[in-house]
C-alpha positions in Angstrom: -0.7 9.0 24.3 2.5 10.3 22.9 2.5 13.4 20.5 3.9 11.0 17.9 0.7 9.0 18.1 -1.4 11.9 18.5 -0.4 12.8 15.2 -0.8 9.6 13.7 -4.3 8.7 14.9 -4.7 12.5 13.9 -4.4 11.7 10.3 -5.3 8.3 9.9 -8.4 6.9 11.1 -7.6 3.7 12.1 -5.0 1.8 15.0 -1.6 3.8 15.4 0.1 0.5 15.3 -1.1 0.0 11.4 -0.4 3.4 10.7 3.3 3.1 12.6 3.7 -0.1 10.2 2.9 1.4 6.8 4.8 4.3 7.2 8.5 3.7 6.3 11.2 5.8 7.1 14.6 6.3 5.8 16.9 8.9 8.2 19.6 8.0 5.1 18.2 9.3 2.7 15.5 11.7 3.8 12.5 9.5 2.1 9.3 9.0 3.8 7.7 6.3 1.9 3.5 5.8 2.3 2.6 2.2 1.8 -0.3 1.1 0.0 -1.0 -2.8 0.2 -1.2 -4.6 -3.4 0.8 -1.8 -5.1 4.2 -3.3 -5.5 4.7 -2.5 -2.0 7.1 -5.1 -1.3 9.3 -4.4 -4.3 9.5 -0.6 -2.9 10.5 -1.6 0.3 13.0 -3.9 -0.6 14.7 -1.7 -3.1 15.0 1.2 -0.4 15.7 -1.1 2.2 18.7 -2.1 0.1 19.4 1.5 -0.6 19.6 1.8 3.3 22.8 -0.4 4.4 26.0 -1.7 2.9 25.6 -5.6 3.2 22.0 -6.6 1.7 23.5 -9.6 3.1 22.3 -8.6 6.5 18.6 -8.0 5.1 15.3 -10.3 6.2 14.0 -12.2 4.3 10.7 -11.3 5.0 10.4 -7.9 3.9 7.5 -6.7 5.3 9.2 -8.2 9.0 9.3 -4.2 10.7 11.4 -5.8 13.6 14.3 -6.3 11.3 13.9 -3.7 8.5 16.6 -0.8 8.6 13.5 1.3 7.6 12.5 3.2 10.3 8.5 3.4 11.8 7.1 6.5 13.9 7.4 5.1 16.5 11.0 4.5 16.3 12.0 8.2 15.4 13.5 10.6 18.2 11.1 13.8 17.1 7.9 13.7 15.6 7.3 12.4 12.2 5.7 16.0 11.7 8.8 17.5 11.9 10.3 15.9 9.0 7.6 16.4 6.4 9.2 19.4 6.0 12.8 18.4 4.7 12.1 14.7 4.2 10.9 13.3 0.0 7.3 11.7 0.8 5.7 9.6 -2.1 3.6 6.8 -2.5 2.1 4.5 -5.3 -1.6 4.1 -6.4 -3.4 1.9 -8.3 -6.8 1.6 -10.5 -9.1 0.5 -7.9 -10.4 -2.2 -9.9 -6.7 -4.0 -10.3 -6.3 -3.5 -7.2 -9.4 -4.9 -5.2 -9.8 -7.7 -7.8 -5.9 -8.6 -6.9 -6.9 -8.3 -3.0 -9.5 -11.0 -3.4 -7.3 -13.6 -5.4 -4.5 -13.1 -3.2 -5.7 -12.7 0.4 -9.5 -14.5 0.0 -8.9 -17.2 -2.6 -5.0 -17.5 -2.2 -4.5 -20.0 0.3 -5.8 -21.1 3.4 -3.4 -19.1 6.2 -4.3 -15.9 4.1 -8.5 -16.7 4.2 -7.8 -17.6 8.0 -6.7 -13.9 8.8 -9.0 -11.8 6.7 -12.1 -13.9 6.8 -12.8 -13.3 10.3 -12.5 -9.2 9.6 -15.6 -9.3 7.5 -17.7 -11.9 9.0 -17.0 -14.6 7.8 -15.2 -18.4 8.6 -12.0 -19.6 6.9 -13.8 -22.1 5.7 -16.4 -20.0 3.4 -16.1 -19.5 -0.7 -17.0 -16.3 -1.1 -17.9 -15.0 -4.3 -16.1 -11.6 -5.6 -19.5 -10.2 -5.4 -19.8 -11.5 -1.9 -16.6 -10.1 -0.7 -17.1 -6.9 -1.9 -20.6 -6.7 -0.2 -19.0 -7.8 2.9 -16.4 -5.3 3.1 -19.0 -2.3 2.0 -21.0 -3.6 5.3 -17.9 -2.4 7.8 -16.7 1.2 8.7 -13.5 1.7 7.0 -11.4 2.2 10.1 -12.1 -1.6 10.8 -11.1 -2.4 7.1 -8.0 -4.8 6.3 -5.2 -2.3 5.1 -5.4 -4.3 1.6 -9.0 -3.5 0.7 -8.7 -0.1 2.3 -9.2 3.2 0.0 -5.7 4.0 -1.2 -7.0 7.8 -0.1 -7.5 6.6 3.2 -3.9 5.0 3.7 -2.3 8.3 2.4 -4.0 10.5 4.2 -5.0 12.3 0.9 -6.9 15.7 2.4 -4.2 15.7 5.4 -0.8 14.8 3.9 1.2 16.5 0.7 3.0 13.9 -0.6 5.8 14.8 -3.4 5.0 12.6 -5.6 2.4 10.3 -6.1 3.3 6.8 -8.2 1.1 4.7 -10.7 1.6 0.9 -11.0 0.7 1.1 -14.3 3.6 3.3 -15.0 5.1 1.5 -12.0 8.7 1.1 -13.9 9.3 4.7 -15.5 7.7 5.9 -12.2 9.9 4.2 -9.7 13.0 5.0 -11.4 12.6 8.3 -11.8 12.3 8.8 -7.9 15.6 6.7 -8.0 17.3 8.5 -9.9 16.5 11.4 -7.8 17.7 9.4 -4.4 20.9 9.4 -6.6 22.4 12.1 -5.1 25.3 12.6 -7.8 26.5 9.2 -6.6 28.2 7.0 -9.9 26.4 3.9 -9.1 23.0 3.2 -10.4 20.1 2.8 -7.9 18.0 -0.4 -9.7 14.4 -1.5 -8.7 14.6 -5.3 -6.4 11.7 -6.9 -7.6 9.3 -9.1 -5.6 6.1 -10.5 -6.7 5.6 -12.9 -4.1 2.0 -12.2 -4.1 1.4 -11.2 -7.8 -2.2 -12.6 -9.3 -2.2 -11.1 -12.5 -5.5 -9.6 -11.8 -5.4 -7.4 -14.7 -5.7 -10.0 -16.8 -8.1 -11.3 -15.0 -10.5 -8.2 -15.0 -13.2 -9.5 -18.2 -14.0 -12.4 -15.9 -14.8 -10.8 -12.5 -16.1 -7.1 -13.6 -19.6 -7.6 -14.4 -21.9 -4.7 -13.5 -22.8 -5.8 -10.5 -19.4 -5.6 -9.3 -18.4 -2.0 -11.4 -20.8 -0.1 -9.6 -20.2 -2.2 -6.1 -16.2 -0.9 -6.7 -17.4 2.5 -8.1 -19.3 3.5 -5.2 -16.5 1.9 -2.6 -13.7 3.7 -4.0 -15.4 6.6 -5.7 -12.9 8.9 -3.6 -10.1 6.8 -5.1 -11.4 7.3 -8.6 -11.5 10.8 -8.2 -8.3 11.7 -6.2 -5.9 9.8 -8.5 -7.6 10.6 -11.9 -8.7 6.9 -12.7 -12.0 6.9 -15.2 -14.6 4.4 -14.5 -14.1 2.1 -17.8 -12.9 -1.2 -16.4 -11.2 -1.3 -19.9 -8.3 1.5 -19.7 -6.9 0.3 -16.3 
């Protein structure tokens, strides 16, 4: 094992190759961007993969394709990520975990068939099954949460919370005012304005969608799954102020 994933399985308690994918890396302009699934990740990327080269011409279509990003992974740096937490901006984005897992179930369970194919399996389950929100979340509580799909994973997990300092720490309810102030600080002086790419390829619009899915049955399933969430990022438990 290579120092660079010592450190990584070091801090993150699940595959190095997971961790080596949501961890995005720009040598450019000294950002170190922690990705957390189903929080306007894809917009993120995009907008500082743009920031990255001179032709977005040249970019994939796929954004989340690391084989063709000009984002750089772990895995791909010449010295240890650990030494650039130092002089590198890290930041991530969080979201109230109710949103958030009630926007993983629409998208990934009752989306479409290639997306219930993948994740299914990981909790038990055959593509072929209509699970209940109540039954998914039940599933997942059932696993350890280093075999848990990076989309339902806690947000304090995927950021390393107790291990990593980040700079700055996003909300995607404030996603807007939030992502343009870090923009405006990758400025650098420069005359052109940085603007947010947005992709919502996979929105659900699952905060409007929270009255019909949050009963109490599933508050205090989510409360006691993501308590740490809750507590780390300052969320209250009313499924009404989210």
């Amino acid at each position: 094992m290579t120092n660079q994933e010592k450190w990584l399985k070091e801090n993150f308690p699940y595959e190095v190759g997971t961790s080596n994918y949501l961890i995005n890396i720009s040598n450019k302009n000294k950002i170190i961007y922690f990705e957390t699934p189903k929080v306007a990740c894809s917009t993120i990327k995009r907008t500082l993969q743009t920031l990255e080269v001179d032709d977005i011409s040249l970019l994939s279509k796929d954004v989340h394709d690391k084989s063709k990003t000009p984002l750089l992974s772990p895995l791909s740096l010449v010295h240890p990520l650990s030494h650039h937490l130092e002089s590198y901006f890290l930041f991530g984005f969080v979201r109230n975990p109710y949103s958030r897992i009630l926007s993983c179930y629409l998208d990934k369970i009752v989306g479409n068939q290639w997306e219930r194919e993948r994740r299914l399996p990981k909790i038990g389950y055959e593509a072929s099954d209509n699970l209940t929100f109540i039954e998914f979340l039940k599933a997942i509580k059932k696993f350890p949460i280093e075999k848990w799909d990076i989309h339902w994973m806690p947000q304090t997990v995927l950021l390393a919370n107790d291990k990593v300092d980040l700079n700055f720490i996003g909300r995607q309810e404030t996603f807007d005012s939030d992502f343009n102030r870090l923009l405006q600080y990758f400025n650098n002086g420069e005359q052109e304005e940085k603007k947010i790419v947005n992709i919502n390829h996979h929105s659900v619009n699952a905060n409007k969608k929270l009255e019909k899915y949050l009963n109490k049955e599933a508050q205090n399933l989510i409360k006691e799954i993501y308590y740490n969430d809750f507590k780390a990022y300052g969320y209250g438990f009313d499924p009404l102020f989210t």
